[in-house]
TORFIRO-189314 format. One line per 10 residues: number of its first residue (from 1); for each residue x, y, z of N, C-alpha, C. Coordinates in Angstrom, 2 decimals, padded with zeros to 5 digits. Layout:
<rs>
NUM) X,Y,Z,X,Y,Z,X,Y,Z; ...
</rs>
This chain:
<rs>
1) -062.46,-027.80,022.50,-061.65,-028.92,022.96,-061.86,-030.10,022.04; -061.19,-030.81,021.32,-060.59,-032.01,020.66,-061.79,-033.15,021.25; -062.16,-033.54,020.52,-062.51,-035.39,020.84,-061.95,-035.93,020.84; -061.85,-036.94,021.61,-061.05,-038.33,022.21,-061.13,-039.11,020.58; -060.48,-039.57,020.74,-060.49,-041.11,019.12,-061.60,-041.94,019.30; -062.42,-041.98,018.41,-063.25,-043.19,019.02,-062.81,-044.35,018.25; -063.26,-045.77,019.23,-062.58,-046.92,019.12,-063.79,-047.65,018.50; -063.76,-048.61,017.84,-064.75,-049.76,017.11,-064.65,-051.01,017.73; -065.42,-051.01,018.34,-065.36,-051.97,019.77,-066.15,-053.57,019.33; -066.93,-053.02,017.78,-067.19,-053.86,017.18,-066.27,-054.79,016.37
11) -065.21,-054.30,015.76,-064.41,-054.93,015.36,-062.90,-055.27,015.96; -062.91,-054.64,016.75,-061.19,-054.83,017.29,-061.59,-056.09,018.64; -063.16,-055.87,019.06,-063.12,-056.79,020.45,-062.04,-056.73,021.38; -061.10,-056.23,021.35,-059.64,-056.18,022.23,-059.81,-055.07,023.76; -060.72,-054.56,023.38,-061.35,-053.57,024.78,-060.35,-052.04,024.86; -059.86,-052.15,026.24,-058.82,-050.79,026.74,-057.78,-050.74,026.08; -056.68,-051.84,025.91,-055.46,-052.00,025.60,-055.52,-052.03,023.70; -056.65,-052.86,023.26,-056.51,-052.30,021.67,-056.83,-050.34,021.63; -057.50,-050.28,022.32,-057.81,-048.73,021.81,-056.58,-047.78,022.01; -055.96,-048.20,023.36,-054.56,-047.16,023.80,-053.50,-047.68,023.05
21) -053.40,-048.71,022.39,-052.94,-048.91,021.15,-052.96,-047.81,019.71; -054.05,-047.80,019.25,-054.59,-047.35,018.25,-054.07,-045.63,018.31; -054.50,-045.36,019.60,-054.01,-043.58,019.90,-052.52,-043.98,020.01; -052.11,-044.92,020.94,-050.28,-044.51,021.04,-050.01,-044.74,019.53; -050.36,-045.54,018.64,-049.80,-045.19,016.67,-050.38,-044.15,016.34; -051.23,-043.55,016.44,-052.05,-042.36,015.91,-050.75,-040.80,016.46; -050.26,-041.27,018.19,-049.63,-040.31,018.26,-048.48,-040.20,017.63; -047.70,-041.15,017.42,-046.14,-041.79,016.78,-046.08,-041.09,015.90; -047.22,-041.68,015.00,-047.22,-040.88,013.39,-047.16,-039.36,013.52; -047.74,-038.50,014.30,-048.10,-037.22,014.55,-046.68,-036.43,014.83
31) -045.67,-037.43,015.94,-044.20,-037.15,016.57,-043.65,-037.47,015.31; -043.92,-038.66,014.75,-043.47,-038.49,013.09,-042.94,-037.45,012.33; -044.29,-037.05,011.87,-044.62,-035.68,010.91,-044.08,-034.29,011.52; -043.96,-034.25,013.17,-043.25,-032.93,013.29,-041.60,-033.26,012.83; -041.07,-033.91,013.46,-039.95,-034.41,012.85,-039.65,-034.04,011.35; -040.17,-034.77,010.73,-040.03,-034.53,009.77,-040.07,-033.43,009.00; -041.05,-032.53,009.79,-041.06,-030.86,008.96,-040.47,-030.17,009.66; -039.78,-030.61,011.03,-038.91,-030.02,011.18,-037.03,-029.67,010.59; -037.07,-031.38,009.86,-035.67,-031.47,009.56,-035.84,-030.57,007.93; -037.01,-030.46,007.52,-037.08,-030.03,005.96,-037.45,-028.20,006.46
41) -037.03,-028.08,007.73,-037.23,-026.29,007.56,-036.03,-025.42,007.44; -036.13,-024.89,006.55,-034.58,-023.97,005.71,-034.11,-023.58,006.90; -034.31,-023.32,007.92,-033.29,-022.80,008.90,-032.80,-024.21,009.77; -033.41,-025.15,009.54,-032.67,-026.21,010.55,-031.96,-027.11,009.37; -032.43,-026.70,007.60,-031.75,-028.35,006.91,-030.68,-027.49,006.12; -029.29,-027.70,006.03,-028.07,-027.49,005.49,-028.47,-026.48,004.29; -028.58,-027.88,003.71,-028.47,-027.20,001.82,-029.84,-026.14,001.33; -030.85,-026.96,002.11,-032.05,-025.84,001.24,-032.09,-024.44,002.34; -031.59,-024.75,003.62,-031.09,-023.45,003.99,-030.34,-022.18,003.12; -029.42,-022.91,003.17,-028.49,-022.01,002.02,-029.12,-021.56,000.72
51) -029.88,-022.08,000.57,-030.18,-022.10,-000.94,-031.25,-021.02,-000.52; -031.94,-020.94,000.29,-032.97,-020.21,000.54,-032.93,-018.90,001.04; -031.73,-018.80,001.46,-031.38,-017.90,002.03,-030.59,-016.63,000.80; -029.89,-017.73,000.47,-029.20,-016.85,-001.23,-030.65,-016.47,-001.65; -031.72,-017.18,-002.14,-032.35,-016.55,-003.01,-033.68,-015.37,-002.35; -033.26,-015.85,-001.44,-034.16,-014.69,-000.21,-033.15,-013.18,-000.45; -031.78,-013.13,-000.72,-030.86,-012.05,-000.70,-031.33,-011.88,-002.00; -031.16,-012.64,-003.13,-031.23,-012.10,-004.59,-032.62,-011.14,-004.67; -033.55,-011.53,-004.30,-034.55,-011.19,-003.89,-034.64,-009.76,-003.03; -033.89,-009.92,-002.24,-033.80,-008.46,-001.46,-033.16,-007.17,-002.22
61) -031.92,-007.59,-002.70,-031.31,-006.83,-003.12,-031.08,-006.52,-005.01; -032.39,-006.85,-005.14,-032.68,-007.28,-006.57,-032.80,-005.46,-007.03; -032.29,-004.90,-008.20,-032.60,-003.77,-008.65,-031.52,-002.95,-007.76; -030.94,-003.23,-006.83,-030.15,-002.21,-005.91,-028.69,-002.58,-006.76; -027.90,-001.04,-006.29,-026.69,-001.38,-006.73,-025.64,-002.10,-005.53; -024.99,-002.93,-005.47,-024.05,-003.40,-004.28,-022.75,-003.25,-004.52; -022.17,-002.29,-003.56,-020.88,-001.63,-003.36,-019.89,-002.85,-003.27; -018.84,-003.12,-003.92,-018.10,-004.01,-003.72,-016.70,-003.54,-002.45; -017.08,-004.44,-001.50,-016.17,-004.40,-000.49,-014.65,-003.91,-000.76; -013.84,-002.97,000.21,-012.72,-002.16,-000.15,-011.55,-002.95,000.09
71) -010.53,-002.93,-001.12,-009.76,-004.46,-000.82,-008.46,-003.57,000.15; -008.33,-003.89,001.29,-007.21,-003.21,002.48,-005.89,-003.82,001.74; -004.64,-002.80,001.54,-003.39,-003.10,001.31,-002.96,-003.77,002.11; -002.34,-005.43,001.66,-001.61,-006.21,002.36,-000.86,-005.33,003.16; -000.67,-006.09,004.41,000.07,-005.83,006.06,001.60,-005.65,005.27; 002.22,-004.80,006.10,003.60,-004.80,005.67,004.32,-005.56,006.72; 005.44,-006.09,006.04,006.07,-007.15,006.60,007.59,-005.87,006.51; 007.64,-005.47,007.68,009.08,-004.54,007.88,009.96,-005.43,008.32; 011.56,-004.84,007.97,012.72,-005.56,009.01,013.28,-005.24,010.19; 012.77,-006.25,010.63,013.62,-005.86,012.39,014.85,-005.70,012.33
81) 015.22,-004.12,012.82,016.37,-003.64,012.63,016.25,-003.10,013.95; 018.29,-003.10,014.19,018.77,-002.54,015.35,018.54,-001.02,015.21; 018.59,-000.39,016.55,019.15,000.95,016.25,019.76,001.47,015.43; 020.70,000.50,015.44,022.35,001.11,014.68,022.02,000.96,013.18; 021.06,-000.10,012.92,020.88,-000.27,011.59,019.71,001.11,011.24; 018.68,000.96,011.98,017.73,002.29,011.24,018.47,003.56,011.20; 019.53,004.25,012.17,020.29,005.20,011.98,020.94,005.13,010.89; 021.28,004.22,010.10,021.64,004.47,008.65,020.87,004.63,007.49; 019.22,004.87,007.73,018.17,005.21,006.98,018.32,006.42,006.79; 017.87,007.34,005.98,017.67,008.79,005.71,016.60,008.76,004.26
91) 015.74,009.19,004.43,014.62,009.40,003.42,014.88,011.18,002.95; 014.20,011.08,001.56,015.08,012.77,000.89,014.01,013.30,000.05; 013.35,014.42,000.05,012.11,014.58,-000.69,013.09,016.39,-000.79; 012.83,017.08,-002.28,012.81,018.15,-002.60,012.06,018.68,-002.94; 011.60,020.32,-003.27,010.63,020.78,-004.04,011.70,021.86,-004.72; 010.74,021.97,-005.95,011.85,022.98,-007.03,011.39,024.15,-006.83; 011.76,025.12,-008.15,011.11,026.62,-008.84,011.78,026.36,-009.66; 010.58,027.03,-010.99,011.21,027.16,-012.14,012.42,028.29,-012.67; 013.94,028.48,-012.73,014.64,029.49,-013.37,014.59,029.72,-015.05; 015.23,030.69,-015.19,015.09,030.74,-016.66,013.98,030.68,-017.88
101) 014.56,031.30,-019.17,013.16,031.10,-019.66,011.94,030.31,-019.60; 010.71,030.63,-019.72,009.65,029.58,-019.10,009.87,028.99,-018.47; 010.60,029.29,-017.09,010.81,028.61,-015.98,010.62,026.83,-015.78; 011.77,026.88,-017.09,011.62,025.06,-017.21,013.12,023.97,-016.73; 013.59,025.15,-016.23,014.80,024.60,-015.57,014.10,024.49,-014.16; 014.83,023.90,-013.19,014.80,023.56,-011.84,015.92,023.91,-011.10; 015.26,024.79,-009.72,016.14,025.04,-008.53,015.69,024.66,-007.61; 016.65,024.48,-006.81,016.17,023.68,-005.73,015.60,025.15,-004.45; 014.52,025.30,-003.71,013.86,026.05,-002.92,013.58,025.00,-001.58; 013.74,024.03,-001.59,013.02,023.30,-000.31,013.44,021.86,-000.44
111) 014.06,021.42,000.89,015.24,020.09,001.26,014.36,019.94,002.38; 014.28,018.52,002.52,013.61,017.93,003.36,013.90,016.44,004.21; 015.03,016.27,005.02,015.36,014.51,005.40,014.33,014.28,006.79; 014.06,013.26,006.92,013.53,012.36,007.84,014.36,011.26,008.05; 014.41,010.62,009.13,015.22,009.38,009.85,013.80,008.51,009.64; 014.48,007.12,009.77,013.68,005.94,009.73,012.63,005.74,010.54; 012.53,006.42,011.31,011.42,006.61,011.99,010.51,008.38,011.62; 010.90,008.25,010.91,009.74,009.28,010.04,010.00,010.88,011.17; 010.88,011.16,011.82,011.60,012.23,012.67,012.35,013.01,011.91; 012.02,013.98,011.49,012.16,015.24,010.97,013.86,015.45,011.10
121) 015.00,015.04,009.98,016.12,015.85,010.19,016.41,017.29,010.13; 016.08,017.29,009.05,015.98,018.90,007.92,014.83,019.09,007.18; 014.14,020.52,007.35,013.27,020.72,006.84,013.39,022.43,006.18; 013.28,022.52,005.43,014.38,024.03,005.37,013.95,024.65,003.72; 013.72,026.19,003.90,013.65,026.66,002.34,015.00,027.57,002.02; 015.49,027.11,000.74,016.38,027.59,000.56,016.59,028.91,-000.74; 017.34,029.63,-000.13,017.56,031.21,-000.99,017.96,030.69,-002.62; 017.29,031.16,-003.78,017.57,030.73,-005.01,018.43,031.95,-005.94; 019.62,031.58,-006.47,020.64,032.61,-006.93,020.19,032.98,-007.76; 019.62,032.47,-008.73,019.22,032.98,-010.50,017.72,033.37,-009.78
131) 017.13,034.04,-011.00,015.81,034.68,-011.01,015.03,033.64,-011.40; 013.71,033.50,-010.49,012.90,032.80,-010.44,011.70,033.26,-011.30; 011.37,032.61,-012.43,010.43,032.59,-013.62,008.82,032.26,-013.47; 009.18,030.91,-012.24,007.77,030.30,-012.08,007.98,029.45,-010.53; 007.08,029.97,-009.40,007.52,029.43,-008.24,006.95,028.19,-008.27; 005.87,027.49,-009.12,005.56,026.07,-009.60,004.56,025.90,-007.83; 003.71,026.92,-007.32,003.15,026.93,-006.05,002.64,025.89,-006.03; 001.59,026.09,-007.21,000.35,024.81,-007.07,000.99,023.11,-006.92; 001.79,023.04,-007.06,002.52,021.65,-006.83,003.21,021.86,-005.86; 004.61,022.94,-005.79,005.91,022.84,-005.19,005.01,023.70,-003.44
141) 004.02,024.38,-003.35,003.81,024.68,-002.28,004.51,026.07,-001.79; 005.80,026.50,-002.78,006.88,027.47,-002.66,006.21,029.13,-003.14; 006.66,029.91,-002.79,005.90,031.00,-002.84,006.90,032.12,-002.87; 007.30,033.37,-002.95,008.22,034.58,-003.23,008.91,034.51,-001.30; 008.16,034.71,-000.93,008.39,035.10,000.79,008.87,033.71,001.16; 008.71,032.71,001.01,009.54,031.54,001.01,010.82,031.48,000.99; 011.40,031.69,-000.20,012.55,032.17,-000.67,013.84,032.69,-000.50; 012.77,033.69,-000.31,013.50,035.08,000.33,013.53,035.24,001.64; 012.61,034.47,002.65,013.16,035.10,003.90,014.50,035.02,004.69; 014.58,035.61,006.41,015.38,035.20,006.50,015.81,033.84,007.15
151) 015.05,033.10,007.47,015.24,031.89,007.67,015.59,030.73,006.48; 015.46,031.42,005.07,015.74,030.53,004.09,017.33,029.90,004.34; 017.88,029.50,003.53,019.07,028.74,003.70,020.24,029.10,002.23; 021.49,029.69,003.17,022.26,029.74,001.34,021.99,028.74,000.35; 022.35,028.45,-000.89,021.63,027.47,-001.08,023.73,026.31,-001.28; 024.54,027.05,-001.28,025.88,026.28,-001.26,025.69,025.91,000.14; 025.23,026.59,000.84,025.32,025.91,002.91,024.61,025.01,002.83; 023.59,025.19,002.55,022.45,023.85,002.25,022.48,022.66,001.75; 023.19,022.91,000.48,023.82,021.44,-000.23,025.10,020.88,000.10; 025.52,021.45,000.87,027.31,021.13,001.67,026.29,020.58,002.78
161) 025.47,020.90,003.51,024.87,020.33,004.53,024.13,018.99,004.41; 023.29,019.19,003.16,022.70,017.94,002.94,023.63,016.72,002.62; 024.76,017.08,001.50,025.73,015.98,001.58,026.37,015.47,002.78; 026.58,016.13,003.68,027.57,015.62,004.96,026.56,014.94,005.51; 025.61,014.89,005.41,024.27,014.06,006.42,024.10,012.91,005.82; 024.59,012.78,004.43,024.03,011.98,003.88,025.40,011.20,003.21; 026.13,011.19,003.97,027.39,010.36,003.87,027.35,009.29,005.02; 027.59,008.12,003.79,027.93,006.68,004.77,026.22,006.39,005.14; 025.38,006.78,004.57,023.53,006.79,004.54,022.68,006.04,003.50; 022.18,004.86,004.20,021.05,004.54,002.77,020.18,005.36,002.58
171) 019.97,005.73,001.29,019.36,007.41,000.79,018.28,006.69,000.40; 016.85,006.81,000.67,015.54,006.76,000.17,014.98,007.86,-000.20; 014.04,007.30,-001.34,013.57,008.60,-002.00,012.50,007.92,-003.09; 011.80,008.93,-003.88,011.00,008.64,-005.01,011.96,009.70,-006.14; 012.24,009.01,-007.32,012.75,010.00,-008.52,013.91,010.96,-007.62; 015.31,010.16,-007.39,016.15,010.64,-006.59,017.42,011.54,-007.38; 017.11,010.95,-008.61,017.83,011.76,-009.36,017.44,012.98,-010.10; 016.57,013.12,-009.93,016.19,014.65,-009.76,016.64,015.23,-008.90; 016.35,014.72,-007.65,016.54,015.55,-006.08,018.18,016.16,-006.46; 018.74,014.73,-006.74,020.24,014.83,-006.92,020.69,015.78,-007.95
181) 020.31,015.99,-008.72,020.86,016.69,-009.69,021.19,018.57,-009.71; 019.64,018.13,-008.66,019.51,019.83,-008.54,020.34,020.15,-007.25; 020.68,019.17,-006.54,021.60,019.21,-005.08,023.18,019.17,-005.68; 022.98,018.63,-006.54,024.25,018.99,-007.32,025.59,018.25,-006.82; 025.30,017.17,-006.77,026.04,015.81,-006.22,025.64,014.23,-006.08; 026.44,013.49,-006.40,025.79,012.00,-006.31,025.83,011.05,-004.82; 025.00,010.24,-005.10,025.10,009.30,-003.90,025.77,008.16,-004.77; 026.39,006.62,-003.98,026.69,005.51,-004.00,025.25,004.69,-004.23; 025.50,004.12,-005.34,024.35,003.14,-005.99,023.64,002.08,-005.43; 024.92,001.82,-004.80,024.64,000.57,-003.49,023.71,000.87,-002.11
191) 023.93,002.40,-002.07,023.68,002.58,-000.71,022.25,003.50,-001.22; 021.35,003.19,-002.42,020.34,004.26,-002.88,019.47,003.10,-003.22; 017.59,003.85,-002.85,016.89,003.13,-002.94,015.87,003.83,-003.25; 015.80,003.63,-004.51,014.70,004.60,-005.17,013.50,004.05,-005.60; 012.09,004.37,-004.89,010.97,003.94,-004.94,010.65,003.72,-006.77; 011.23,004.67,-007.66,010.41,004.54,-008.46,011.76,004.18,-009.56; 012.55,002.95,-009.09,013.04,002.49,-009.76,013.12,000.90,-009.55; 012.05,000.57,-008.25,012.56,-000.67,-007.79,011.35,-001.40,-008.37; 012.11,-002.75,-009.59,010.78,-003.39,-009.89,009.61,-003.69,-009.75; 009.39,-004.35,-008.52,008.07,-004.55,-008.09,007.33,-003.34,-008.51
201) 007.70,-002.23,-008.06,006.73,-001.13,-007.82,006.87,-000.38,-009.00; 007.33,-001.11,-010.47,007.04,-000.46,-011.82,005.76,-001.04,-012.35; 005.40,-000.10,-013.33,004.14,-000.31,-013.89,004.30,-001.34,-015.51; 003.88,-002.32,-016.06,003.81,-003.01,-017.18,003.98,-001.96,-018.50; 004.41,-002.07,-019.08,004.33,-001.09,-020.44,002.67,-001.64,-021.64; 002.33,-001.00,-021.56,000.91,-001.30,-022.14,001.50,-002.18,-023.98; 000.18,-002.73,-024.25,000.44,-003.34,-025.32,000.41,-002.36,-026.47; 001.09,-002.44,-027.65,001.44,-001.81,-028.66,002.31,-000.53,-028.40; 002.83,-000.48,-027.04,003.24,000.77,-027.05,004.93,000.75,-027.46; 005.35,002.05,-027.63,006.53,002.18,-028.32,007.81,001.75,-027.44
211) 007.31,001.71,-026.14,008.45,001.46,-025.22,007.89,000.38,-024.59; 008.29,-000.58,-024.49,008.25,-002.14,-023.86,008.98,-002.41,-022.54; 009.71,-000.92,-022.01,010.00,-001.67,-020.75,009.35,-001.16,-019.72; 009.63,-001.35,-018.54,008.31,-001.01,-017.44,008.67,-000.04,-017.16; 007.50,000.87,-016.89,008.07,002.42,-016.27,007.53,002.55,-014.77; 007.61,004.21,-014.29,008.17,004.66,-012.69,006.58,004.52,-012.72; 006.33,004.35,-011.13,004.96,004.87,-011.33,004.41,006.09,-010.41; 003.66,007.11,-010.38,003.91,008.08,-009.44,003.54,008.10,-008.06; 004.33,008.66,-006.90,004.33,008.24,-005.96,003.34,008.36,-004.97; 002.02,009.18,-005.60,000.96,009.25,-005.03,000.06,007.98,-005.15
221) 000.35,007.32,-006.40,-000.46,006.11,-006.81,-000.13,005.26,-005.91; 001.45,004.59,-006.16,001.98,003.78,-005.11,001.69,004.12,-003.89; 001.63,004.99,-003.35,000.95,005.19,-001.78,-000.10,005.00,-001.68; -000.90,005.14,-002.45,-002.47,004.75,-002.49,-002.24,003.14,-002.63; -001.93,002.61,-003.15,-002.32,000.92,-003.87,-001.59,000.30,-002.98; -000.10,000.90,-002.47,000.66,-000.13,-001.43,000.32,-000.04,000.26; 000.33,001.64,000.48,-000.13,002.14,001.96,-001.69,002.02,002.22; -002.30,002.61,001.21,-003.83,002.59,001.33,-003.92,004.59,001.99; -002.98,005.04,001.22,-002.73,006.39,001.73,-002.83,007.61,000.61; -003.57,008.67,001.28,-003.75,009.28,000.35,-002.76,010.56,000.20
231) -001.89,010.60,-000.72,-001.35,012.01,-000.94,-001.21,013.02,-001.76; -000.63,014.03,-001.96,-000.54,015.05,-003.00,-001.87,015.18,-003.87; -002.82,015.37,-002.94,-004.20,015.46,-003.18,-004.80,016.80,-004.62; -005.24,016.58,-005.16,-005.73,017.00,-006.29,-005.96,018.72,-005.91; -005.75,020.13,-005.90,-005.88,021.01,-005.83,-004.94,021.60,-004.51; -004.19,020.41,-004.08,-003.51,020.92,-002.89,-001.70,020.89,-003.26; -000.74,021.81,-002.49,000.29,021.56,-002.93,000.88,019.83,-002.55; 002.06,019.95,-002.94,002.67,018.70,-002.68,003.42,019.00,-001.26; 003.47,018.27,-000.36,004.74,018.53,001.42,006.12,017.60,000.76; 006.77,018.45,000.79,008.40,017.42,000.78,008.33,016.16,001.85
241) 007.79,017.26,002.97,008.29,015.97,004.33,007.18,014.74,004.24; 006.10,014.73,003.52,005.02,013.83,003.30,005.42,013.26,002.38; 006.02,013.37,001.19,006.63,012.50,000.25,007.90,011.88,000.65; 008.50,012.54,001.32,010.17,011.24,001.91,008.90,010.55,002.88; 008.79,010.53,004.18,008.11,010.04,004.44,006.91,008.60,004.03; 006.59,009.02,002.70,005.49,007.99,001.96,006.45,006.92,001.38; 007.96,007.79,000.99,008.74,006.95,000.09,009.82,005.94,001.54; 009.61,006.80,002.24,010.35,005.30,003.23,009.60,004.29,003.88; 008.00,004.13,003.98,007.46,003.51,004.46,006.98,002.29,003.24; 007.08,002.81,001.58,007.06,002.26,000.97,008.53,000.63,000.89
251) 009.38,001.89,000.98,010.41,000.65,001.01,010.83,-000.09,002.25; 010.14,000.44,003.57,009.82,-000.45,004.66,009.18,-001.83,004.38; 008.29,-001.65,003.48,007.30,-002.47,003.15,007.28,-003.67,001.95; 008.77,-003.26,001.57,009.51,-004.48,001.07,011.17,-004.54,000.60; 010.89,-003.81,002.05,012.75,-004.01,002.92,013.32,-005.58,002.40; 012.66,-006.41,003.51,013.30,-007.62,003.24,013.80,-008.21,001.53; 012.57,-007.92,000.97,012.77,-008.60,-000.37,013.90,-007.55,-001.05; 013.90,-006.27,-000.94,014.41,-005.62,-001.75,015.88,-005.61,-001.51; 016.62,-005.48,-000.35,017.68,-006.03,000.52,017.97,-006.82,-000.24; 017.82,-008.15,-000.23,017.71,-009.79,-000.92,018.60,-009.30,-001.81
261) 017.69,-008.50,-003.49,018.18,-007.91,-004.56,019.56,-007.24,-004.11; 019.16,-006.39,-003.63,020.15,-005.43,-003.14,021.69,-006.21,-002.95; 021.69,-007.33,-002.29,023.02,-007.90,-001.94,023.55,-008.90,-003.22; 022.61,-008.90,-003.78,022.58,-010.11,-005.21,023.78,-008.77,-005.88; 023.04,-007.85,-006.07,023.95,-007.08,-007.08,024.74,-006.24,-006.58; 025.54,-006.10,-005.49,026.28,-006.00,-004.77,027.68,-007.23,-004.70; 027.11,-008.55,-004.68,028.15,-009.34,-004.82,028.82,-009.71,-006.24; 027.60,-009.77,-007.13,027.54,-009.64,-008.34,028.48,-008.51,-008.88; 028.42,-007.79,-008.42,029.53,-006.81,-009.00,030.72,-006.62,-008.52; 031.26,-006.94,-007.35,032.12,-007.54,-006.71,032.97,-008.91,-007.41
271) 032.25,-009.88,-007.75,032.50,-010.39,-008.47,033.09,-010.32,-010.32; 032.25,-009.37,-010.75,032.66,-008.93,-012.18,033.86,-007.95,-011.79; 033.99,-007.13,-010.66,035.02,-006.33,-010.66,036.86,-007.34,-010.63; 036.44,-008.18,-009.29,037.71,-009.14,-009.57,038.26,-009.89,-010.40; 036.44,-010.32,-011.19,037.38,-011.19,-012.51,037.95,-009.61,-014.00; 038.01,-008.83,-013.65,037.75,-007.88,-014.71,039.84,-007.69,-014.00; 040.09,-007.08,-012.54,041.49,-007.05,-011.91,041.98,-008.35,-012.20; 041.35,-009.29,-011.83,042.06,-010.70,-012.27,042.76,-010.80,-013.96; 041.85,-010.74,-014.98,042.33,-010.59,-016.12,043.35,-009.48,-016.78; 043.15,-008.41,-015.80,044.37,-007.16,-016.28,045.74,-007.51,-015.79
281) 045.52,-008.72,-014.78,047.08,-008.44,-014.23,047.79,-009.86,-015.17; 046.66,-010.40,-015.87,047.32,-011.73,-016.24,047.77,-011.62,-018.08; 047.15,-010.20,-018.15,047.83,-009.09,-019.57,049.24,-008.69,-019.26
</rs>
């Protein structure tokens, strides 16, 4: 137990009240000093908190490697659309086989539409007329018994089918003119929206290279970097219905802006068309 303070009774002469003096400053100073080491302790003072705390981490995690946090693909901002408007969506994914020598031509084996809500129109393998060279599995997923069964699809019924579905339809797709070519008919320019033709989603042309304008980029990448989605995975085939699918949620995801464009060059050409009738009739 502590001793009391002793008082100098010789010099202060003041008796009780100098001495309870002497202890009440003796205690002050004491309420002082906690104070004071309390406001200077890293967890109660601002800055040397912080500071202490960083170098308490540098310290911890000194020699370790630190994973840099996974950056999440901006939120998509879709357009609120009526019924009536998403019923004019149709997303279009094909898969080929190779005909002909080294099977480096393309037939079409497999048609695939989805509605705007990612609902399965057509999903279908279709019978191939010429002799098939290379069924292109490891990508196209397509196989001999594919083909050939009997659930495959003529392949003239098939493309008479796919066109009638796809009349009076905004056609989405990745690399649509392929699809198209091998379907063996065109769509309206206006009414087509092709992932891997729409600026934003081209890639820079690297420096020194021979071609300076921006190119497609592939549609597994863009699903990865825009969806945060992984597809057409490395040793696995490619799904038609997973690629329309990837490619309409892509252009969900910049509907609004792309629309915008979309009507720019729409009026824009509307415009060049009348002054182009305007000037023939004034010949």
């Amino acid at each position: 137990m502590c001793a009391p303070t002793p008082i100098n009774l010789a010099k202060t002469q003041r008796g009780v009240c100098s001495s309870e003096t002497s202890v009440n400053n003796q205690l002050r100073k004491i309420k002082k000093n906690k104070q004071n080491n309390k406001k200077k302790h890293p967890n109660s003072y601002k800055g040397n908190g912080k500071k202490h705390n960083k170098q308490q981490q540098k310290k911890n995690t000194k020699g370790k490697k630190i994973k840099a946090p996974k950056k999440e693909p901006p939120k998509a901002i879709e357009q609120e659309l009526t019924l009536e408007q998403q019923g004019r969506y149709v997303a279009l994914d094909c898969e080929f086989v190779g005909v002909g020598p080294g099977g480096y031509e393309s037939a079409l084996a497999r048609v695939s539409l989805v509605d705007y809500n990612n609902a399965i129109l057509l999903d279908t393998y279709v019978k191939v007329d010429s002799p098939v060279t290379d069924y292109r599995t490891f990508v196209s997923g397509v196989t001999e018994e594919h083909v050939q069964s009997d659930t495959a699809m003529e392949n003239e019924k098939c493309t008479t089918l796919v066109a009638k579905m796809l009349k009076g339809k905004i056609l989405v797709g990745h690399g649509l003119k392929n699809d198209l070519d091998v379907l063996g008919f065109t769509h309206p320019w206006c009414d087509t929206r092709d992932t891997a033709k729409y600026e934003p989603f081209l890639k820079k042309a690297k420096k020194n290279a021979l071609c300076t304008l921006p190119q497609p980029r592939k549609l597994k990448d863009l699903a990865l970097t825009k969806l945060g989605r992984e597809i057409q995975i490395i040793g696995e085939s490619h799904c038609s219905i997973e690629d329309a699918i990837a490619a309409l949620d892509l252009y969900k995801k910049a509907g609004t802006k792309w629309e915008d464009v979309m009507e720019y060059k729409i009026n824009r050409t509307r415009e060049i068309v009348h002054e182009q009738i305007f000037h023939l009739e004034e010949e």
